[in-house]
C-alpha positions as CSV (number, residue, x, y, z in Angstrom):
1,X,85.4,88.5,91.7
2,X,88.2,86.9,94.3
3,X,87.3,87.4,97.8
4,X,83.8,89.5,97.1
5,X,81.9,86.8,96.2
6,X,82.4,85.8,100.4
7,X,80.3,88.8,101.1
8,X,77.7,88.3,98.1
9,X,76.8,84.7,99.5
10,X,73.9,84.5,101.9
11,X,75.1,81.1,103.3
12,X,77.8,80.5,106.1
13,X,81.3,79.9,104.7
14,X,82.4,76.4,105.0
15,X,85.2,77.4,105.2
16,X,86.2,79.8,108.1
17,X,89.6,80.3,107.3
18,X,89.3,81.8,104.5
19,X,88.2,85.2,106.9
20,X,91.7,85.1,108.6
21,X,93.4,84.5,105.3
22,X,91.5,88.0,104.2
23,X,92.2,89.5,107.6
24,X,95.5,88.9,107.3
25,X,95.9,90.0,103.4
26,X,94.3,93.4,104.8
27,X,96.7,94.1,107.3
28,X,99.6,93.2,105.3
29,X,98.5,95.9,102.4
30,X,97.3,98.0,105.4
31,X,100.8,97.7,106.7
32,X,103.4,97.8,104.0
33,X,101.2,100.9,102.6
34,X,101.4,102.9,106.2
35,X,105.4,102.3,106.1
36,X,105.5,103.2,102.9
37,X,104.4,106.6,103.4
38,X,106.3,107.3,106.6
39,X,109.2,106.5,104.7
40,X,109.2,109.4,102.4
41,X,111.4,112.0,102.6
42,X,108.9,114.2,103.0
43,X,107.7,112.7,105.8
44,X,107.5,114.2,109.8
45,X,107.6,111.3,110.9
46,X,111.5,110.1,110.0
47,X,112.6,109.1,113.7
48,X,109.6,107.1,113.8
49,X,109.9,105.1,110.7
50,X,113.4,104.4,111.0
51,X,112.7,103.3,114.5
52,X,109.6,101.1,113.8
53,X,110.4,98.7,111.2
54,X,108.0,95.5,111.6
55,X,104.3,96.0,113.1
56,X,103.5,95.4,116.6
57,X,102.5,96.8,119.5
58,X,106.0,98.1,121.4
59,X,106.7,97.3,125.1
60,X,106.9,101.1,126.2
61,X,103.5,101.5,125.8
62,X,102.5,99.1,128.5
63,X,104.4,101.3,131.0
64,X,102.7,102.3,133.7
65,X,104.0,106.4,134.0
66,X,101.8,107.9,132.0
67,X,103.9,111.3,131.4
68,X,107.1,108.9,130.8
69,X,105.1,107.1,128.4
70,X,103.8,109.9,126.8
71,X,106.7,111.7,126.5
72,X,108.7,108.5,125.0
73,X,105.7,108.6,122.3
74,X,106.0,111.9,121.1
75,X,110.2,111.9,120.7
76,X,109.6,109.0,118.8
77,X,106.4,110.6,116.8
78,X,108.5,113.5,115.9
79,X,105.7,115.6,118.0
80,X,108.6,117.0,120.5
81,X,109.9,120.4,120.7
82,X,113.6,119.9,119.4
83,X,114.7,122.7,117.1
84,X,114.8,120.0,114.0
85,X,111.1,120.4,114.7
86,X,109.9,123.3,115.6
87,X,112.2,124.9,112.7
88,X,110.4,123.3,110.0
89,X,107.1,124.8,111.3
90,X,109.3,128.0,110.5
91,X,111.0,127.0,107.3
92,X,114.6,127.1,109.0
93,X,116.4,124.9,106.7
94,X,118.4,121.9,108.7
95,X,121.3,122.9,109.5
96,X,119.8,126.4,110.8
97,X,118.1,124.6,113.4
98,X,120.2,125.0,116.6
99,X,120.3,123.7,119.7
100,X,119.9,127.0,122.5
101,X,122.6,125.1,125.0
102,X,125.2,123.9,122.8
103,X,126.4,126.7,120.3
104,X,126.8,125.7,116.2
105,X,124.8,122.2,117.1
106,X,121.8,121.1,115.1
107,X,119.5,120.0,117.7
108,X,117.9,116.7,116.7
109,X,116.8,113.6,118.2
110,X,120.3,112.5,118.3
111,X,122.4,115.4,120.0
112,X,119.3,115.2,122.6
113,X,119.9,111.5,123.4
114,X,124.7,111.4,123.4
115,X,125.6,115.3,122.9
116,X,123.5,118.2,124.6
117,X,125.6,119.2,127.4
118,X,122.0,120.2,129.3
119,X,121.2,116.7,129.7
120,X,124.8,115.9,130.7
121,X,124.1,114.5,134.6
122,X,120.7,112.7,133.4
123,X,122.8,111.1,130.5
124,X,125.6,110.1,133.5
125,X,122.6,108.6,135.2
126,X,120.2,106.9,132.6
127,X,122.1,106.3,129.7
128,X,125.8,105.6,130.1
129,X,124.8,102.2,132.3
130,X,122.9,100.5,129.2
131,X,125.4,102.3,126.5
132,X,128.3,100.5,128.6
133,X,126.5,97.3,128.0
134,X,126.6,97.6,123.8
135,X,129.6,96.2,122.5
136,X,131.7,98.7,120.6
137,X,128.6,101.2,120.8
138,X,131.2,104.3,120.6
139,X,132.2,103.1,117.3
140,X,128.7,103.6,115.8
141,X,127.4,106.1,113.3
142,X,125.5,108.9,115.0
143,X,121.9,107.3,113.8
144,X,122.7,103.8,114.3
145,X,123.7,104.9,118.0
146,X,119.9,105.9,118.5
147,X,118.8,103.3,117.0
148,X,120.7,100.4,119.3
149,X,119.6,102.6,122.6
150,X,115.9,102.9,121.2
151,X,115.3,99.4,119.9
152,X,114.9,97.7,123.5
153,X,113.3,101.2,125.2
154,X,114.7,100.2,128.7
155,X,112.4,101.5,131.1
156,X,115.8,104.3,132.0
157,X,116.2,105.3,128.3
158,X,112.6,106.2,128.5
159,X,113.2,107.9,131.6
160,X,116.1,110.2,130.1
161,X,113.6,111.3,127.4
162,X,110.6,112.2,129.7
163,X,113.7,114.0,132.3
164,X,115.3,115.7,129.4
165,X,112.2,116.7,127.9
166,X,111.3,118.4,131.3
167,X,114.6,119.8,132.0
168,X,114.9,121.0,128.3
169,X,111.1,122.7,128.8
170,X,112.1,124.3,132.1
171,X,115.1,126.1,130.4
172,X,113.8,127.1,127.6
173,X,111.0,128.8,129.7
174,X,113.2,130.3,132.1
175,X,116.0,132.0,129.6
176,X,118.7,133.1,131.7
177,X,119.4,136.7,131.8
178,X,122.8,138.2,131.5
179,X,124.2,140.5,133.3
């Protein structure tokens, strides 16, 4: 009966520990099945799980900017409006989901963070500081670049996202005409 037989028994445990050796066996299945299924391909949440690796609580979340925060959570959630998202709700295959200010990109959490050329002065101003700081960052692969800025979620990467995010919003509300 393993650990039932705890919960059968009228009487107090002896043995208290035993609840935190079952609390902890819980949240170990509860965990390794949770990252399990984010980790699918067929999962909307990709920047997420390849992001968040161990549990914990992450430091970004105690800051006190509500929008910033809240902002930072949904580019990492996937629950942003980048074309690598909003194309899927339309069954735009990858590579068909283009940024609107940089002609033949994809637009994905990536090209928003080093390549839009939109977000080129906020990049100047958030980014480039802590980037200048990573040794032989400009030699990384494209995903391991966003992974090395968004490990640590410096309080100015998370302001680039919330600022881009904006600025990105604004635009794209506000086409320009021609002529």
């Amino acid at each position: 009966m393993g650990c039932f037989s705890l919960y059968l028994e009228d009487s107090v445990c002896p043995h208290p520990f035993i609840f935190k050796k079952l609390f902890q066996r819980l949240d170990d299945n509860f965990h390794e099945t949770s990252f399990g299924d984010i980790n699918k391909d067929s999962s909307n949440l990709r920047t997420y799980a390849y992001l968040k690796t161990e549990p914990g609580f992450e430091s970004y979340l105690e800051m006190k900017n509500i929008s910033v925060r809240q902002q930072v959570t949904k580019f990492r959630l996937s629950a942003h409006r980048l074309a690598i998202e909003t194309g899927r709700y339309i069954g735009l295959h990858e590579e068909d989901r283009r940024c609107e200010f940089c002609p033949g990109r994809v637009e994905d959490e990536v090209h928003f963070l080093f390549e839009c050329t939109l977000l080129r002065h906020l990049r100047q101003r958030f980014l480039e500081p802590l980037i200048s700081q990573i040794r032989g960052f400009e030699f990384f692969p494209r995903e391991l670049k966003m992974k090395a800025l968004l490990s640590e979620m410096e309080y100015d990467t998370c302001k680039f996202i919330s600022d881009g995010s904006e600025l990105r919003s604004f635009f794209m509300s506000k086409p320009k005409s021609i002529g």
